[in-house]
N, C-alpha and C positions, 0 to 999 in steps of 0.2 A: 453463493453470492450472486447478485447479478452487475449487469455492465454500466448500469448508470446510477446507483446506489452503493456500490463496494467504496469507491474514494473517493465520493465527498460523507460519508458514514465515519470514515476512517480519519479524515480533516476534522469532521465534528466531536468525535472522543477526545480526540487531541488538544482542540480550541475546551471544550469542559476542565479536560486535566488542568492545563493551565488555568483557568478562569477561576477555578476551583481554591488553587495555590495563592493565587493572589488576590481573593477575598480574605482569606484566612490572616495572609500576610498584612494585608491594609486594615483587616478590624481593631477599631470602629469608624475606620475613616473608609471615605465612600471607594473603592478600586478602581482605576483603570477599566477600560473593557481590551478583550483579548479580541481581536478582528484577523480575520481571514484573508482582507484586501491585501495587496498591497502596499509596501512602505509609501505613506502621501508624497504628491512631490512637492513641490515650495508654490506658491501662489503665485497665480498667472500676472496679476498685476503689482509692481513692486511697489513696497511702501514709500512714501516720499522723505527723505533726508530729517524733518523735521519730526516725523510722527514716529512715538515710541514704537519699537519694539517686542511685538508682541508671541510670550510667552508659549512654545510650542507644546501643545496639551499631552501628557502621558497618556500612553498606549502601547499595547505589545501586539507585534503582528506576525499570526503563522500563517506563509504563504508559498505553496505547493506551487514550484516554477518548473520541474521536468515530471518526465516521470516516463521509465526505462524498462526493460524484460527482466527480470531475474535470473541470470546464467543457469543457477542451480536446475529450477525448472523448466526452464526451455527446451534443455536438452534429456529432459527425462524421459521422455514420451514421445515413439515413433506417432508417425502423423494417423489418425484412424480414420483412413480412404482404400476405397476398395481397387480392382482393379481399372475401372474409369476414372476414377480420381473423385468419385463421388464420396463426400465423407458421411461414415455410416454408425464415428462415435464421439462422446467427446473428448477435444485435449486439451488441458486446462491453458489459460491464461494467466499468467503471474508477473504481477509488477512490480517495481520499484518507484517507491514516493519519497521526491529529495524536496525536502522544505530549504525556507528561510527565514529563521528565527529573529526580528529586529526590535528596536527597542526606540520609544521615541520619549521625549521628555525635556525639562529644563534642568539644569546645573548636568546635578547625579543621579538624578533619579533616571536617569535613562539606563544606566549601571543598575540600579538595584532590581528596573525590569527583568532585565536582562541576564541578571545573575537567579532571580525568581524563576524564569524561563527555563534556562540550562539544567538547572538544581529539579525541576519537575516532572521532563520530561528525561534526564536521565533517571530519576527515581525509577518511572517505568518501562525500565527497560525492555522488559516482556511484558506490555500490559493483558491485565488477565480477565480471563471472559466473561466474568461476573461482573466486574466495571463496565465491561462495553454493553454488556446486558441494560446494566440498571442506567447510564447515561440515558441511551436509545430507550429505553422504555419512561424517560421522562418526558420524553414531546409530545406535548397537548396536539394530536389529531384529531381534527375539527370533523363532524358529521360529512360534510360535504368538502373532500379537498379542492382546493381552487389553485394550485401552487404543487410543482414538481415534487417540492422538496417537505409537501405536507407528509409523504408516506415514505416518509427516510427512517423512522419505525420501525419498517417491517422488514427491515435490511438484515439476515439472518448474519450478523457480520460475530458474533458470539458463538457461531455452531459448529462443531469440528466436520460437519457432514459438508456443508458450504464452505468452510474456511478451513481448511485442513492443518497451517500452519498457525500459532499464535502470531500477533503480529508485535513486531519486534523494533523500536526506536532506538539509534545509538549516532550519536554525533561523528560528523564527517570531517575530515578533516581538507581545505578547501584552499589551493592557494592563491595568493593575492592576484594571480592573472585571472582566473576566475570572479572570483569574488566583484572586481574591477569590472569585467563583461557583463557581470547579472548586474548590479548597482546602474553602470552604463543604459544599460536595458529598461530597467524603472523608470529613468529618469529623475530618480530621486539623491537629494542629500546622505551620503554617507553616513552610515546612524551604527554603534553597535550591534551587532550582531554574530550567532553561531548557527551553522548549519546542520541540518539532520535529514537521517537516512532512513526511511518507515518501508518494512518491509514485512510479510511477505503479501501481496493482496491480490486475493482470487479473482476474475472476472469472470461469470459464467451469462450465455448471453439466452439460456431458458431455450434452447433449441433441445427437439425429441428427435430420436434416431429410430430407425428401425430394429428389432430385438434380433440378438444373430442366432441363425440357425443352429439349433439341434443335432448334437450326433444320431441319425440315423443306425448306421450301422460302420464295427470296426474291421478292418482288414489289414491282415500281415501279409506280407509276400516276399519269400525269398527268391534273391536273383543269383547266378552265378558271377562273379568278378573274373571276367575274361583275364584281365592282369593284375590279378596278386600283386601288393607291392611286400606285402611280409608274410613269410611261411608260419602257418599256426604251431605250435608246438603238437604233439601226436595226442596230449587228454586235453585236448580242448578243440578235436576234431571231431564234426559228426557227421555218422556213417549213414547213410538211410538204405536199407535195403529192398527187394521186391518182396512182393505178396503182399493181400491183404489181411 
Protein backbone atom coordinates (compact mmCIF):
# COMPACT_ATOMS: atom_id res chain seq x y z
CA UNK A 1 0.00 0.00 0.00
CA UNK A 2 1.21 3.43 0.01
CA UNK A 3 0.27 6.62 2.29
CA UNK A 4 -1.52 8.71 0.09
CA UNK A 5 -3.29 6.14 -2.12
CA UNK A 6 -4.36 3.31 0.39
CA UNK A 7 -7.76 5.54 1.68
CA UNK A 8 -9.02 7.49 -0.70
CA UNK A 9 -8.66 3.73 -3.12
CA UNK A 10 -10.44 2.37 -0.46
CA UNK A 11 -13.40 5.37 -0.33
CA UNK A 12 -13.36 4.78 -4.26
CA UNK A 13 -14.37 0.84 -4.07
CA UNK A 14 -16.80 1.75 -1.80
CA UNK A 15 -18.38 4.94 -3.67
CA UNK A 16 -18.49 1.99 -7.06
CA UNK A 17 -20.18 -0.67 -4.82
CA UNK A 18 -22.83 1.64 -3.93
CA UNK A 19 -23.18 3.43 -7.29
CA UNK A 20 -23.10 0.08 -8.79
CA UNK A 21 -26.37 -1.02 -6.45
CA UNK A 22 -28.22 1.92 -7.29
CA UNK A 23 -27.89 1.86 -11.04
CA UNK A 24 -29.25 -1.62 -11.05
CA UNK A 25 -31.94 -0.48 -8.56
CA UNK A 26 -33.03 2.78 -10.52
CA UNK A 27 -33.06 0.95 -14.15
CA UNK A 28 -34.28 2.40 -16.30
CA UNK A 29 -34.63 5.52 -14.64
CA UNK A 30 -31.62 7.77 -14.52
CA UNK A 31 -29.87 7.18 -10.45
CA UNK A 32 -28.82 9.25 -8.03
CA UNK A 33 -25.01 9.77 -7.97
CA UNK A 34 -23.25 8.36 -5.06
CA UNK A 35 -20.75 11.39 -3.81
CA UNK A 36 -18.06 11.47 -1.39
CA UNK A 37 -18.64 15.17 -0.01
CA UNK A 38 -20.16 15.83 2.49
CA UNK A 39 -23.93 15.77 3.50
CA UNK A 40 -24.85 19.73 1.65
CA UNK A 41 -25.74 22.13 4.12
CA UNK A 42 -29.10 24.31 3.21
CA UNK A 43 -28.45 27.29 1.20
CA UNK A 44 -26.79 30.35 2.35
CA UNK A 45 -29.59 32.66 1.20
CA UNK A 46 -33.04 31.74 2.34
CA UNK A 47 -35.97 31.52 0.09
CA UNK A 48 -38.46 34.27 0.54
CA UNK A 49 -41.93 33.39 2.12
CA UNK A 50 -43.56 33.62 -1.19
CA UNK A 51 -41.41 31.51 -3.49
CA UNK A 52 -41.97 27.68 -3.79
CA UNK A 53 -40.20 25.33 -2.35
CA UNK A 54 -37.78 23.73 -3.71
CA UNK A 55 -37.46 19.97 -4.07
CA UNK A 56 -34.15 18.72 -2.49
CA UNK A 57 -32.40 16.41 -5.33
CA UNK A 58 -31.64 12.62 -4.32
CA UNK A 59 -28.18 11.69 -3.46
CA UNK A 60 -26.30 9.28 -1.30
CA UNK A 61 -23.23 10.37 0.48
CA UNK A 62 -20.10 8.30 1.72
CA UNK A 63 -18.19 10.45 3.86
CA UNK A 64 -14.92 9.23 5.72
CA UNK A 65 -15.08 11.76 8.94
CA UNK A 66 -12.26 9.94 11.28
CA UNK A 67 -10.01 7.70 10.95
CA UNK A 68 -8.20 5.82 13.96
CA UNK A 69 -5.15 3.05 14.50
CA UNK A 70 -6.42 -0.37 14.70
CA UNK A 71 -5.59 -1.92 18.23
CA UNK A 72 -5.12 -5.26 16.66
CA UNK A 73 -2.15 -4.03 14.91
CA UNK A 74 -0.69 -1.50 16.67
CA UNK A 75 0.32 -3.54 19.18
CA UNK A 76 1.80 -6.40 17.07
CA UNK A 77 5.03 -5.17 16.29
CA UNK A 78 7.73 -4.07 18.55
CA UNK A 79 9.18 -0.87 16.96
CA UNK A 80 12.13 -1.84 14.40
CA UNK A 81 15.02 0.80 15.84
CA UNK A 82 18.22 0.15 16.61
CA UNK A 83 20.15 0.97 19.51
CA UNK A 84 20.05 4.86 18.58
CA UNK A 85 16.69 4.78 17.99
CA UNK A 86 17.43 4.85 14.37
CA UNK A 87 14.91 2.86 12.57
CA UNK A 88 16.26 0.15 10.46
CA UNK A 89 12.73 -1.72 9.46
CA UNK A 90 9.46 -1.53 8.61
CA UNK A 91 6.32 -1.42 11.13
CA UNK A 92 3.27 -1.38 9.36
CA UNK A 93 0.61 1.37 9.78
CA UNK A 94 -3.03 0.08 10.15
CA UNK A 95 -6.10 2.21 10.16
CA UNK A 96 -9.39 2.45 10.86
CA UNK A 97 -11.93 4.14 8.29
CA UNK A 98 -15.36 5.25 10.18
CA UNK A 99 -17.80 6.68 7.36
CA UNK A 100 -21.00 8.33 7.29
CA UNK A 101 -23.57 6.86 5.19
CA UNK A 102 -26.45 9.83 4.42
CA UNK A 103 -29.27 9.86 2.27
CA UNK A 104 -30.79 12.90 0.80
CA UNK A 105 -34.06 13.20 -1.19
CA UNK A 106 -37.76 14.29 -1.21
CA UNK A 107 -40.75 12.58 0.50
CA UNK A 108 -39.21 8.72 0.79
CA UNK A 109 -37.00 8.53 -1.30
CA UNK A 110 -34.52 9.51 0.97
CA UNK A 111 -35.43 6.06 2.84
CA UNK A 112 -35.09 3.92 -0.08
CA UNK A 113 -31.49 5.61 -0.57
CA UNK A 114 -30.60 4.74 2.44
CA UNK A 115 -31.92 1.34 2.76
CA UNK A 116 -30.08 0.76 -0.92
CA UNK A 117 -26.89 2.02 0.92
CA UNK A 118 -27.15 -0.23 4.09
CA UNK A 119 -28.28 -3.39 2.11
CA UNK A 120 -24.84 -2.84 -0.29
CA UNK A 121 -22.36 -2.37 1.72
CA UNK A 122 -23.33 -4.83 4.35
CA UNK A 123 -23.57 -7.41 1.34
CA UNK A 124 -19.92 -6.82 1.38
CA UNK A 125 -18.86 -7.49 4.14
CA UNK A 126 -15.37 -8.66 3.26
CA UNK A 127 -15.12 -7.24 0.11
CA UNK A 128 -13.03 -9.39 -2.17
CA UNK A 129 -9.96 -8.67 -4.05
CA UNK A 130 -11.07 -9.35 -7.36
CA UNK A 131 -13.71 -6.60 -7.07
CA UNK A 132 -11.15 -3.98 -5.92
CA UNK A 133 -9.00 -5.25 -8.64
CA UNK A 134 -11.42 -4.96 -11.52
CA UNK A 135 -13.07 -1.36 -9.99
CA UNK A 136 -9.26 0.16 -9.79
CA UNK A 137 -8.47 -1.24 -13.17
CA UNK A 138 -11.41 0.78 -14.68
CA UNK A 139 -9.90 4.29 -14.36
CA UNK A 140 -9.18 5.68 -17.71
CA UNK A 141 -5.35 6.93 -17.02
CA UNK A 142 -4.65 9.66 -19.21
CA UNK A 143 -1.03 9.46 -20.99
CA UNK A 144 0.01 12.43 -19.29
CA UNK A 145 -1.48 12.66 -15.45
CA UNK A 146 -2.14 16.25 -14.56
CA UNK A 147 -4.28 15.45 -11.15
CA UNK A 148 -3.11 13.34 -8.00
CA UNK A 149 -5.69 11.24 -8.06
CA UNK A 150 -4.98 10.19 -12.12
CA UNK A 151 -2.80 7.28 -10.68
CA UNK A 152 -5.18 5.96 -8.02
CA UNK A 153 -4.78 2.80 -10.40
CA UNK A 154 -1.74 1.71 -9.47
CA UNK A 155 -2.88 1.51 -5.80
CA UNK A 156 -1.82 -2.26 -5.18
CA UNK A 157 -4.92 -2.07 -2.80
CA UNK A 158 -5.91 -5.96 -4.12
CA UNK A 159 -2.39 -7.58 -3.18
CA UNK A 160 -2.02 -9.70 -0.04
CA UNK A 161 1.92 -8.64 -0.31
CA UNK A 162 0.67 -4.75 0.30
CA UNK A 163 -2.50 -5.37 2.10
CA UNK A 164 -2.13 -8.23 4.18
CA UNK A 165 -5.68 -8.11 5.56
CA UNK A 166 -8.96 -8.15 3.40
CA UNK A 167 -10.62 -5.27 4.10
CA UNK A 168 -13.62 -5.61 5.90
CA UNK A 169 -17.10 -3.19 6.20
CA UNK A 170 -19.50 -3.68 9.03
CA UNK A 171 -22.01 -1.12 10.48
CA UNK A 172 -21.38 0.81 13.68
CA UNK A 173 -23.35 1.22 15.87
CA UNK A 174 -23.28 5.19 17.00
CA UNK A 175 -25.20 6.95 19.73
CA UNK A 176 -27.28 9.86 19.45
CA UNK A 177 -24.61 11.98 21.41
CA UNK A 178 -22.39 11.29 18.58
CA UNK A 179 -24.28 11.30 15.82
CA UNK A 180 -25.58 15.07 17.13
CA UNK A 181 -21.62 16.20 17.43
CA UNK A 182 -20.74 14.83 13.70
CA UNK A 183 -24.29 16.42 12.06
CA UNK A 184 -23.39 19.66 14.50
CA UNK A 185 -20.04 19.53 12.71
CA UNK A 186 -21.35 19.61 9.00
CA UNK A 187 -23.48 22.10 9.62
CA UNK A 188 -26.08 20.30 7.83
CA UNK A 189 -29.84 19.22 8.05
CA UNK A 190 -30.40 16.01 9.72
CA UNK A 191 -30.88 13.51 6.79
CA UNK A 192 -31.10 9.64 7.44
CA UNK A 193 -28.36 8.01 7.84
CA UNK A 194 -26.14 4.64 9.08
CA UNK A 195 -22.60 4.52 10.09
CA UNK A 196 -19.70 2.28 9.05
CA UNK A 197 -16.57 0.96 10.15
CA UNK A 198 -13.92 -0.11 7.03
CA UNK A 199 -11.23 -1.69 8.17
CA UNK A 200 -8.27 -3.10 7.97
CA UNK A 201 -5.92 -0.28 5.74
CA UNK A 202 -2.19 -0.69 5.31
CA UNK A 203 -0.25 2.65 4.91
CA UNK A 204 3.16 1.87 3.78
CA UNK A 205 5.12 5.25 3.13
CA UNK A 206 7.87 3.36 0.37
CA UNK A 207 10.88 3.98 2.76
CA UNK A 208 14.06 1.23 2.21
CA UNK A 209 15.98 0.21 5.28
CA UNK A 210 19.26 -1.18 5.28
CA UNK A 211 19.44 -5.32 4.86
CA UNK A 212 20.43 -6.61 8.54
CA UNK A 213 23.45 -8.24 9.08
CA UNK A 214 24.43 -11.87 8.46
CA UNK A 215 25.34 -14.39 10.99
CA UNK A 216 29.02 -14.44 10.68
CA UNK A 217 29.83 -16.92 12.98
CA UNK A 218 27.95 -18.90 16.10
CA UNK A 219 29.13 -19.36 19.72
CA UNK A 220 28.02 -21.16 22.75
CA UNK A 221 29.53 -20.46 26.01
CA UNK A 222 28.93 -22.00 29.10
CA UNK A 223 29.14 -20.12 32.49
CA UNK A 224 29.14 -21.34 35.87
CA UNK A 225 25.89 -20.07 38.16
CA UNK A 226 27.65 -18.85 41.25
CA UNK A 227 23.91 -19.48 42.95
CA UNK A 228 22.08 -22.18 41.89
CA UNK A 229 18.55 -21.48 42.62
CA UNK A 230 17.49 -25.41 41.93
CA UNK A 231 19.62 -28.73 42.49
CA UNK A 232 19.70 -30.68 39.02
CA UNK A 233 18.70 -34.16 39.59
CA UNK A 234 22.00 -36.54 39.48
CA UNK A 235 21.08 -37.83 35.24
CA UNK A 236 20.78 -34.63 34.18
CA UNK A 237 24.25 -33.58 35.52
CA UNK A 238 27.42 -33.23 33.47
CA UNK A 239 30.58 -34.23 34.41
CA UNK A 240 33.51 -32.99 32.27
CA UNK A 241 36.68 -34.32 33.07
CA UNK A 242 40.58 -33.51 32.39
CA UNK A 243 42.68 -34.80 29.43
CA UNK A 244 42.51 -34.43 26.03
Amino acid sequence: MTAQFAVPATTYVLQQVLQRRVKIAYDPLTPPTVSVEPPPRPPSTPSTPAAPRQAEPAGLYLFLHHVGPNPAWRSMHEPHVDASGRRVAPSPLAVDLHYLLAATGADLEREVLLGLGVAALNRHGIVPRKLIKAILDEINEPDTPTHMLDRLTTEPLHDPAHQPEQITVSQAPVDVDLSTKIWSALQSPLRPCAHFLVTTVFLDFGDTYPPARKVEKARVGVRPDPSPAVTLPADDTVTVGGGA
